[in-house]
C-alpha positions in Angstrom: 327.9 197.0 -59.2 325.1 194.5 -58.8 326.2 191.1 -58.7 323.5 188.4 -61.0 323.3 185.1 -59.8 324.0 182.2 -62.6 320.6 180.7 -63.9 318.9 179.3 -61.1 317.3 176.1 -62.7 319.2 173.6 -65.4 317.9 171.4 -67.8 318.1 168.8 -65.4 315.9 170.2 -62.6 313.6 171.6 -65.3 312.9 168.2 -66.1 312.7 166.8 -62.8 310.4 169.4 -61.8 307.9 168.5 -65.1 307.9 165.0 -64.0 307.1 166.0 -60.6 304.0 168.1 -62.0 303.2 165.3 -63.8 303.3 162.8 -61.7 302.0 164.4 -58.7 301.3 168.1 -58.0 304.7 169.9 -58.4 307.6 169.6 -55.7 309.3 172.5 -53.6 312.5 174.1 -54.4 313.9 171.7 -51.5 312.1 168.4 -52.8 313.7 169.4 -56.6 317.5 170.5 -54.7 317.4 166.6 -53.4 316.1 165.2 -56.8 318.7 166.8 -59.0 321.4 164.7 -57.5 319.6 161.7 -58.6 319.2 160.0 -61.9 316.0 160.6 -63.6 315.2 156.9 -64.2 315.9 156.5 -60.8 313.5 159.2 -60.2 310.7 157.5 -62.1 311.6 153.8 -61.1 311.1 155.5 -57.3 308.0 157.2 -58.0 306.7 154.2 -59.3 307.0 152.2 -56.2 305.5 154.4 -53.2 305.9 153.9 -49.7 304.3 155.1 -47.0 301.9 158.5 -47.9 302.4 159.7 -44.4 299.7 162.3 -45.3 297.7 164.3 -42.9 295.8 162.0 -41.0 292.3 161.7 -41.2 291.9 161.9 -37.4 293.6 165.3 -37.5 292.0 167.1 -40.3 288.1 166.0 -38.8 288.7 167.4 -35.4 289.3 170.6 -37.5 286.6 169.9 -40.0 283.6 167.7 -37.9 281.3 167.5 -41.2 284.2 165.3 -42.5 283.5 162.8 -40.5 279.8 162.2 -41.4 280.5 162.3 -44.8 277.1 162.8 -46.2 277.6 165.3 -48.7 280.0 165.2 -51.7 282.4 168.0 -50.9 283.3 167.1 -47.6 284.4 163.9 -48.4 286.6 166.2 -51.7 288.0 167.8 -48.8 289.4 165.3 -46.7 290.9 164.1 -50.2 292.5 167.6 -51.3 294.5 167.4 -47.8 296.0 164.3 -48.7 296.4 165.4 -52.6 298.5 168.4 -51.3 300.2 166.7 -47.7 300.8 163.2 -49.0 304.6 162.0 -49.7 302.8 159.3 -52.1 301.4 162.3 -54.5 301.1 159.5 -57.6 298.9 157.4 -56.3 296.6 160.4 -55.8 297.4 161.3 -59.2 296.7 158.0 -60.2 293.3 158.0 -58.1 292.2 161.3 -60.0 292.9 159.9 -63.5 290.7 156.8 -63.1 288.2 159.0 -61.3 287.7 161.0 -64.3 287.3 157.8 -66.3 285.5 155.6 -64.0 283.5 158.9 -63.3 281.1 157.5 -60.2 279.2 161.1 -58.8 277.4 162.0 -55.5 274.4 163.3 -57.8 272.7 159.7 -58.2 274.3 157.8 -55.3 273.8 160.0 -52.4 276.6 158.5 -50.4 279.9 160.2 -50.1 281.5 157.6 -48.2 280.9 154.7 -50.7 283.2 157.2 -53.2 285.5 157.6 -50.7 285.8 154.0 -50.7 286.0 154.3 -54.5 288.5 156.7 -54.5 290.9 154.5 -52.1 290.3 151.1 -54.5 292.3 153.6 -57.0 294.9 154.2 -55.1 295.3 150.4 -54.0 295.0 149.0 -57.6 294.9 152.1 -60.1 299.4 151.3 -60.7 298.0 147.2 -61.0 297.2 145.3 -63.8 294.2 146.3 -65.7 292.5 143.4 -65.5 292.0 143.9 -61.6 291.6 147.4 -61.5 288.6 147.0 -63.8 287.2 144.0 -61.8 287.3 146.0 -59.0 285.5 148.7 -60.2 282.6 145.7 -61.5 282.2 144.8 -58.1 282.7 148.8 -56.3 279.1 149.7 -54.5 279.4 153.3 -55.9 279.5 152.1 -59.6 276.7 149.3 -58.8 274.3 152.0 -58.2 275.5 154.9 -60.4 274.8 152.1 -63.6 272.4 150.3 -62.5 273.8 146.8 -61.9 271.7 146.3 -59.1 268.9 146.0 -61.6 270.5 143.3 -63.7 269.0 140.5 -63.0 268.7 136.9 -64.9 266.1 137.1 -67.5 265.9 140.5 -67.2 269.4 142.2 -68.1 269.8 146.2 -67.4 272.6 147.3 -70.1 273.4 150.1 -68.4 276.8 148.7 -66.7 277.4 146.3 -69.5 277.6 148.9 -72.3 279.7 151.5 -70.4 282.2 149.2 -69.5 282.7 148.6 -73.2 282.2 152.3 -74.7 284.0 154.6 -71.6 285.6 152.2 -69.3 287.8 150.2 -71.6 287.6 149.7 -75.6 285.6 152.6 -77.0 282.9 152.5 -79.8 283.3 150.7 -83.1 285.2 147.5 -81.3 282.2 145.3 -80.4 278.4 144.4 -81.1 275.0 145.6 -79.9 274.9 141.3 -78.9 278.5 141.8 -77.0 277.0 144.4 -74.8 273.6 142.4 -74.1 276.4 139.1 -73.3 278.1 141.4 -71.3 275.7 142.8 -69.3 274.2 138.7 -68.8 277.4 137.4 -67.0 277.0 140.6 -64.7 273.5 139.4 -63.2 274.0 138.5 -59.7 276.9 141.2 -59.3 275.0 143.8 -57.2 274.8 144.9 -53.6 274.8 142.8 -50.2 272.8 145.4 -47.5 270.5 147.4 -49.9 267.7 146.8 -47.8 268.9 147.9 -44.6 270.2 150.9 -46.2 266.9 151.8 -47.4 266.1 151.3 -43.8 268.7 153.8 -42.2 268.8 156.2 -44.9 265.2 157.3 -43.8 266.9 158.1 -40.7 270.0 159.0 -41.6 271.9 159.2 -38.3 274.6 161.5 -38.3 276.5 160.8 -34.8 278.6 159.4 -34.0 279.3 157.2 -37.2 277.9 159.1 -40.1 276.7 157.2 -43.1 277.9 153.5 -43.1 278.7 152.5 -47.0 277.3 149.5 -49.3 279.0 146.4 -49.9 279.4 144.5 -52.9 278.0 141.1 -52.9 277.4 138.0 -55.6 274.5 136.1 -55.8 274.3 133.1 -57.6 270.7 132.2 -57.6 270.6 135.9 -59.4 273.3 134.9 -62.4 272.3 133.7 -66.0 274.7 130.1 -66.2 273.7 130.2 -69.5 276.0 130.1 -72.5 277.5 133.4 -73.5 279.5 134.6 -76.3 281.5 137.5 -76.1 283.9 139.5 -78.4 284.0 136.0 -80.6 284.7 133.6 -77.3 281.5 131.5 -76.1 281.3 129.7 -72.7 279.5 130.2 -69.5 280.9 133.4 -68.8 280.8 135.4 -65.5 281.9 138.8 -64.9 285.3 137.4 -64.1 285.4 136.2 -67.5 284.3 139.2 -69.2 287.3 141.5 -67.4 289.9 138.9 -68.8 288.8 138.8 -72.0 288.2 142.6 -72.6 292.0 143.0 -70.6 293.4 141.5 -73.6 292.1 143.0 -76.3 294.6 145.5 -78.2 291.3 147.6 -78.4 291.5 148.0 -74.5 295.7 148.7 -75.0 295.1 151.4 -77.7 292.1 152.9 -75.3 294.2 153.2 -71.9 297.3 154.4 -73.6 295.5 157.5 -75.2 293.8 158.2 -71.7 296.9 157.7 -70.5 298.9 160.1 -72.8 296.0 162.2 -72.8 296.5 163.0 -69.2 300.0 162.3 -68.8 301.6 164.1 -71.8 299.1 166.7 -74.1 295.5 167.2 -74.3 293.9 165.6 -76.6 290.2 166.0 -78.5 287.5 164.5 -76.3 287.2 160.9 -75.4 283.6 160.9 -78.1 285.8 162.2 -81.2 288.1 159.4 -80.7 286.7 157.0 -83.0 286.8 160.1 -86.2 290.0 161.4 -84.8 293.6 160.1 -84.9 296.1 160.6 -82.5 298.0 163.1 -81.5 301.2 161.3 -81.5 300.3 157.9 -83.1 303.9 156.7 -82.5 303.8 157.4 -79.0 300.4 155.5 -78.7 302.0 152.3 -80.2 304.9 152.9 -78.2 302.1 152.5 -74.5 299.9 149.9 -76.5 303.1 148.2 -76.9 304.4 148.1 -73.2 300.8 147.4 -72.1 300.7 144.0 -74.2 304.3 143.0 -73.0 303.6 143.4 -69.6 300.7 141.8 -69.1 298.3 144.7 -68.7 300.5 146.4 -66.3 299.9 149.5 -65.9 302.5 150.7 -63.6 305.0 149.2 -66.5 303.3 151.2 -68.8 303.8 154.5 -66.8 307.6 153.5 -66.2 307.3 153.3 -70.4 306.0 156.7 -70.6 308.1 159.1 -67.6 310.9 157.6 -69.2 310.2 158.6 -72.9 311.1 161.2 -75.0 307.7 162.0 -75.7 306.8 162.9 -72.1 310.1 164.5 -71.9 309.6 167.3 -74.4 306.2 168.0 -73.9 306.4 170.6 -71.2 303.4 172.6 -70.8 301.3 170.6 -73.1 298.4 170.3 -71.0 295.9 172.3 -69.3 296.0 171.8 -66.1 292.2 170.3 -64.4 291.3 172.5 -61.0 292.3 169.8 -59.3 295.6 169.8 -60.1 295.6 173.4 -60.4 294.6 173.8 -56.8 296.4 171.0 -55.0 299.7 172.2 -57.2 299.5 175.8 -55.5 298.7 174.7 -52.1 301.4 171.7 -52.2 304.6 173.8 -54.1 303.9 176.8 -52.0 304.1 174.8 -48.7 301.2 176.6 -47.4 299.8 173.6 -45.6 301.0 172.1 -42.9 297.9 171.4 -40.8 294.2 172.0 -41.0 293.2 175.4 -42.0 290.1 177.6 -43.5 291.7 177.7 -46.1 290.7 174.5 -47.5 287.4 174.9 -47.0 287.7 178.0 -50.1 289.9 175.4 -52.0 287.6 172.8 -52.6 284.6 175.1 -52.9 287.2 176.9 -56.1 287.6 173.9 -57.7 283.9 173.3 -58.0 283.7 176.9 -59.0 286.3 176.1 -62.0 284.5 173.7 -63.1 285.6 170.1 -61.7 283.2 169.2 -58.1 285.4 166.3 -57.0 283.1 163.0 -56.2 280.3 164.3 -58.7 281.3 164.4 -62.2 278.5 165.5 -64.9 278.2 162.3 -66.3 279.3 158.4 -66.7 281.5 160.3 -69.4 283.5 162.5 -66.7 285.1 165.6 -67.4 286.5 167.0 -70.8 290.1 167.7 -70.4 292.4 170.1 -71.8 291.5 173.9 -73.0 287.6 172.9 -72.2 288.8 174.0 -68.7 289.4 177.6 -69.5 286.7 180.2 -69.6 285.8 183.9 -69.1 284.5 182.5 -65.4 286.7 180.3 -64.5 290.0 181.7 -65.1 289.0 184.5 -63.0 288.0 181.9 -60.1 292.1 180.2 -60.7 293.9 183.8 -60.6 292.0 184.9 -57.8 292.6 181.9 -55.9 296.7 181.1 -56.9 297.5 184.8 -56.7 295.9 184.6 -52.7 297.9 181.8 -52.3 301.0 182.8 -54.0 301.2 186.2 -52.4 300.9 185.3 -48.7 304.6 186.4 -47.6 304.3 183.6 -44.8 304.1 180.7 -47.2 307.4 178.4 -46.2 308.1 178.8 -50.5 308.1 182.4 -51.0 310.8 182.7 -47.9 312.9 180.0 -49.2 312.8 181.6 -53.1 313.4 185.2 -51.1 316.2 183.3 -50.1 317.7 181.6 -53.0 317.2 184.9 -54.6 319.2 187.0 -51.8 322.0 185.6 -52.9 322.4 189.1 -55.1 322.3 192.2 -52.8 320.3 193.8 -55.4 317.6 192.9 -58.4 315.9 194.7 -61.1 312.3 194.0 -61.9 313.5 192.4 -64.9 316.0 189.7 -63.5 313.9 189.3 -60.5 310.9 188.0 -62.5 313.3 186.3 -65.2 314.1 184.0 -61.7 310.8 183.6 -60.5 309.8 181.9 -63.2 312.4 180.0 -63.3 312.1 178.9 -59.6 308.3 178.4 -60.5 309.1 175.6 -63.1 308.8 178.2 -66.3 312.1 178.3 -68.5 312.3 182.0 -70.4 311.5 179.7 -73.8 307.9 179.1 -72.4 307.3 182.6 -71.4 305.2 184.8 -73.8 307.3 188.3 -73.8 303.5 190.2 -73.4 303.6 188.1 -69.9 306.9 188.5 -68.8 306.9 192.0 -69.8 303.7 193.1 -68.3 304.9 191.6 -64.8 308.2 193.4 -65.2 306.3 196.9 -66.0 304.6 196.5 -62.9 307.3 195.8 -60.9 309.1 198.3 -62.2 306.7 201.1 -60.5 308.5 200.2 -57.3 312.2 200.1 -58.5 314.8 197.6 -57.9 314.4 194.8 -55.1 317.4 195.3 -52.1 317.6 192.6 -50.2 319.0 192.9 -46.6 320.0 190.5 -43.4 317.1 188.4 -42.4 314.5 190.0 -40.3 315.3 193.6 -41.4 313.0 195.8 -42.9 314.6 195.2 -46.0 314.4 191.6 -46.6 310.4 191.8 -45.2 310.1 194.7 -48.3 311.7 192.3 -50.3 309.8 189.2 -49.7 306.2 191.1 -50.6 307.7 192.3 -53.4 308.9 188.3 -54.3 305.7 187.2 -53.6 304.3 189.9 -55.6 306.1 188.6 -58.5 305.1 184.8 -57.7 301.4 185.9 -57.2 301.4 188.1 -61.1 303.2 184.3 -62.6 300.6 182.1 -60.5 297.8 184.1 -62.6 299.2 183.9 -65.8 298.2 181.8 -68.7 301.4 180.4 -68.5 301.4 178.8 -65.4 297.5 177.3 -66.3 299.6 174.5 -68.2 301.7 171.8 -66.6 
């Protein structure tokens, strides 16, 4: 008689494993064995203060992939940035780096310059868990977003609006919560906030040298002959504002609070309607809103407070499988939990091509608006492009995660298709209440063509029949609609 082992995955290490989704890109069944002997707010507080990411180093991944190193086009740079999403041991601030990248949405298309949003891309992880106030200061003075808006055309006496308005509609308060004059004010104490070596870059671009350095980036620089010193007021305060100004005044608006805590729960808990339907459209979970507006007044704008708020609340905890996950996250989530990657492979040359294919090219999003989250992502073409791709991934019988699942799973000498794939998803971070019973019962049919699963001593014939028909099961999970939400 066949001997079933007890349920593989509690309540605990379900939840742990949805934070770890969350927060990063999903953890292996070894990563959530070591986390369910902790306390969850131990868990969070942790997450929350990253060490060392210990990633793949660049050095290492551009003797594999040379074109890295010049970075002149978009998606080589996106490459040398899905290693570290899916080898890092710091996964949130890549997280955090891919949130503000689809709100601060800077793209190769106008800037031509990969490296500058590299550089971009690294200010988010350095100040994207800070206080507001100096993440978006940061981004005011960023080369990338100089160009992609136009500051360096700002000039006293003759303002662009470009920068000025964006900053106010998509970067931090949303329509309907200032003036047509608060953008032209705006946009005045920016003049002067524009780029150092313009010139020269003109110069060398027309070259464009590739070796040995590549493309050198911009630099930020402010020039004071170039700033209006006149009197400005702004969102009802008057003075002789600079940009400085502007960024402290705009931090502290509840306005800004209520904007970052819906992007926030919009990425961080359930999809909401696009970021343009916000001003017709309440929240999803107004209560939860007020809860993040709340911590983000209390704490002075910060926003790693405001995160700790959120992992730790009840309305993060239940809403498994609430969002859809972006290709991003969809990618770097099957390379990272099936422990494919350990060092520089082909491989990731396919991944970052797939997640342009789905939709999301990394470093060049459509517009200053970004991308539109949630069930925007799926489509008769791109969900095609995500089962093709996990299903590879997931049913490669020498990923490190399908042996150590084979493993947990030899603990029976014997499975049926039914109980088999019942574990699976389980060990794959889906509890039976998620699982449509058209999914889990056309996976079961299937495996049922070939019987039950034997497993025998390691290196047999046995356990090797077994393993393919594990990763089988894992591959059939990876491509189904359930596993498309995090």
């Amino acid at each position: 008689m066949v001997t079933i082992a007890k349920t593989l995955v509690s309540e605990k290490r379900s939840l742990v494993a949805h934070l770890m989704r969350r927060a990063g890109f999903g953890a292996t069944q070894k990563e959530l064995d070591d986390l369910e002997n902790q306390a969850y707010d131990d868990i969070v507080d942790s997450i929350l203060d990253p060490g060392d990411s210990n990633h793949l180093p660049e050095f290492f991944i551009r003797r594999f992939h040379t074109e890295v190193h010049e970075q002149r086009v978009g998606p080589w740079a996106a490459k040398e940035w899905l290693y570290r999403m899916v080898t890092t041991e710091t996964p949130i601030l890549e997280k955090i780096a891919l949130f503000w990248h689809g709100i601060f949405a800077t793209g190769y298309a106008k800037t031509n310059q990969a490296r500058a949003l590299s550089v971009q891309i690294d200010m988010f992880r350095k100040f994207g868990l800070g206080k507001f106030d100096d993440l978006l200061e940061e981004i005011s003075k960023d080369p990338a977003m100089i160009i992609w808006l136009d500051n360096q055309d700002n000039h006293n006496n003759a303002i662009n609006e470009n920068f000025g308005r964006e900053i106010l509609e998509l970067f931090s308060m949303g329509i309907g919560n200032y003036t047509e004059d608060d953008v032209k004010e705006c946009s005045r104490a920016f003049t002067g906030w524009t780029l150092k070596n313009a010139e020269y870059m003109s110069v060398r671009a027309m070259k464009d040298s590739i070796w040995p350095y590549g493309r050198i980036s911009w630099h930020y620089e402010y020039r004071k002959n170039d700033h209006d010193e006149n009197t400005k007021t702004f969102l009802g305060e008057t003075g002789n504002f600079n940009g400085q100004d502007i960024v402290r005044i705009i931090s502290k608006q509840e306005a800004t609070a209520r904007f970052v805590a819906r992007h926030l729960y919009d990425f961080f808990v359930a999809d909401e309607v696009p970021v343009p339907q916000w001003p017709y459209t309440p929240p999803k979970d107004e209560n939860a809103i007020q809860t993040l507006v709340d911590s983000y007044m209390s704490n002075n704008h910060d926003l790693k407070e405001v995160l700790r708020t959120l992992f730790k609340s009840d309305f993060f905890k239940e809403s498994t499988y609430e969002r859809v996950k972006c290709p991003a996250e969809y990618v770097a989530g099957c390379l990272r939990v099936s422990n494919t990657i350990t060092k520089p492979t082909l491989l990731m040359n396919e991944a970052e091509s797939v997640i342009a294919y789905m939709g999301q090219t990394l470093l060049n999003p459509p517009s200053v608006e970004g991308w539109h989250e949630g069930a925007e992502w799926i489509n008769s073409g791109s969900i095609v492009e995500r089962v093709n791709f996990s299903h590879k991934v997931w049913s490669n019988t020498n990923s490190p995660e399908v042996k150590d699942i084979t493993k947990r799973l030899a603990f029976n000498a014997e499975l049926t298709p039914h109980d088999a794939v019942n574990m699976c998803f389980n060990l794959m971070g889906i509890l039976d209440s998620d699982i449509e019973e058209s999914t889990k019962n056309a996976i079961v049919n299937h495996s049922k063509k070939k019987g039950p699963i034997i497993f025998g001593e390691a290196s047999t014939s046995d356990r090797k029949n077994a393993e393919e028909r594990i990763s089988e099961i894992l591959g059939l999970i990876a491509s189904s609609k359930e596993y498309q939400r995090v």
